[in-house]
C-alpha positions as CSV (number, residue, x, y, z in Angstrom):
1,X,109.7,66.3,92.8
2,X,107.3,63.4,91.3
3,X,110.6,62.7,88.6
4,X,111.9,61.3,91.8
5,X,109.3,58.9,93.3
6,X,109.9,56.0,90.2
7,X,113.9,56.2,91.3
8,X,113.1,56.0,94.9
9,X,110.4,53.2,94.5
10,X,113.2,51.5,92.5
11,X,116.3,51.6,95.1
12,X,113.5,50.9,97.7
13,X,112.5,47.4,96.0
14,X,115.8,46.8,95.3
15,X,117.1,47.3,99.1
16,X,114.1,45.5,100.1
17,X,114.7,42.0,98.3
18,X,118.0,42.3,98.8
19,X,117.6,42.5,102.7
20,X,114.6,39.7,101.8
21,X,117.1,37.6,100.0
22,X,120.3,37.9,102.6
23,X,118.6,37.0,105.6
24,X,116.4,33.9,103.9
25,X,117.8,30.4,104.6
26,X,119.6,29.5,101.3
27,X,117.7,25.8,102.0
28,X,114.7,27.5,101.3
29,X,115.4,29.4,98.5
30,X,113.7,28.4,94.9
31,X,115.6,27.9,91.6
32,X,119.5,30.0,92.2
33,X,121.7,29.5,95.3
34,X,121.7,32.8,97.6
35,X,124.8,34.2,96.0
36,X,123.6,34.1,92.6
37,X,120.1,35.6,93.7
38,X,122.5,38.6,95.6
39,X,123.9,39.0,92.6
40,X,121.0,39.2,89.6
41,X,118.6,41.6,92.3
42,X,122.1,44.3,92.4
43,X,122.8,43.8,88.4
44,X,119.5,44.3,87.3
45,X,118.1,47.0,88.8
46,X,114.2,46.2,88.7
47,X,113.9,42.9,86.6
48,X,116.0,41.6,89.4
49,X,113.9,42.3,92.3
50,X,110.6,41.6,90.4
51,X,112.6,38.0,89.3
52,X,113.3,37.0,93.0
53,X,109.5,38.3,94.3
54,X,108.4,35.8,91.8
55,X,110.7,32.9,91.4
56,X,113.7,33.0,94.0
57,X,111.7,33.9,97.2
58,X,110.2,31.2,99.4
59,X,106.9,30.3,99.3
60,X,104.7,31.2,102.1
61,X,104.3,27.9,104.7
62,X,101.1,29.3,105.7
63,X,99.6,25.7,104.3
64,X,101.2,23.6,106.5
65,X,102.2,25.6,109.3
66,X,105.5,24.8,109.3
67,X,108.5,27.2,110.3
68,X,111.9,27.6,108.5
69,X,113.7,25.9,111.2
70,X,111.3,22.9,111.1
71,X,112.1,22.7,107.3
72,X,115.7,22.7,107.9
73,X,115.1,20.1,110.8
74,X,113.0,17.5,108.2
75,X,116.3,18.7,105.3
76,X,119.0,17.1,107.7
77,X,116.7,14.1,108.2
78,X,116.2,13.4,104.7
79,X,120.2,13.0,104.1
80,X,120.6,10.6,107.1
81,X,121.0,7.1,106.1
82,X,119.4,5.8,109.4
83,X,115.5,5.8,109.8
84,X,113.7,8.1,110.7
85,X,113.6,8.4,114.7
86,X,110.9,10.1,116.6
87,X,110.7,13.9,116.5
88,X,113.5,15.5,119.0
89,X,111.4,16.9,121.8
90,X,112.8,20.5,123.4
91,X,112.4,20.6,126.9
92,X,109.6,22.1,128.3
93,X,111.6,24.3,131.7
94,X,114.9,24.4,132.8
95,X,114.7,21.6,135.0
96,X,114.2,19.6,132.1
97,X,117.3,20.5,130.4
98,X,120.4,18.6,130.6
99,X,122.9,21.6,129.4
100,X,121.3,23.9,132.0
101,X,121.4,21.7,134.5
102,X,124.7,21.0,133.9
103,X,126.2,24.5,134.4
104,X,124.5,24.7,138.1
């Protein structure tokens, strides 16, 4: 029985990162594109996962607070040409919103 808990750690670091690595925006991801990080964690069965822990997964925005979604916002910013215009607000209720309003 204890012959199988280093097999079973293994498949369960390697499903881990790979779930880690498949559902992380690839605009976030360090060093590899998403494909090639899919690839190297299901080739090498523990030097991958340990490789994407350390260099491929992205680091923790605990800092500055940001989300993922705010990162991708400021990404699609950076490539227009235009300056920068003030932050896009959401609206706050329904009655705010132009879409939902629309639909009544």
């Amino acid at each position: 029985m204890l012959r199988y808990v280093p097999v079973l750690l293994e498949i369960a670091l390697t499903v881990y990162c790979l779930i880690d690595a498949i559902q992380t925006d690839e605009i976030v991801m360090r060093n590899l594109p998403k494909m090639a990080w899919v690839f190297i964690i299901l080739l090498f069965p523990v030097i991958g996962p340990v490789a994407w822990l350390v260099a491929g997964r992205p680091e923790r925005s605990a800092r500055d607070g940001r989300t993922q979604q705010q990162r991708w916002d400021d990404h699609r910013r950076s490539r227009d040409t235009g300056p920068p215009g003030p932050p896009r607000r959401s609206p706050r209720g329904p009655d705010d919103d132009p879409d939902f309003l629309k639909d009544l």
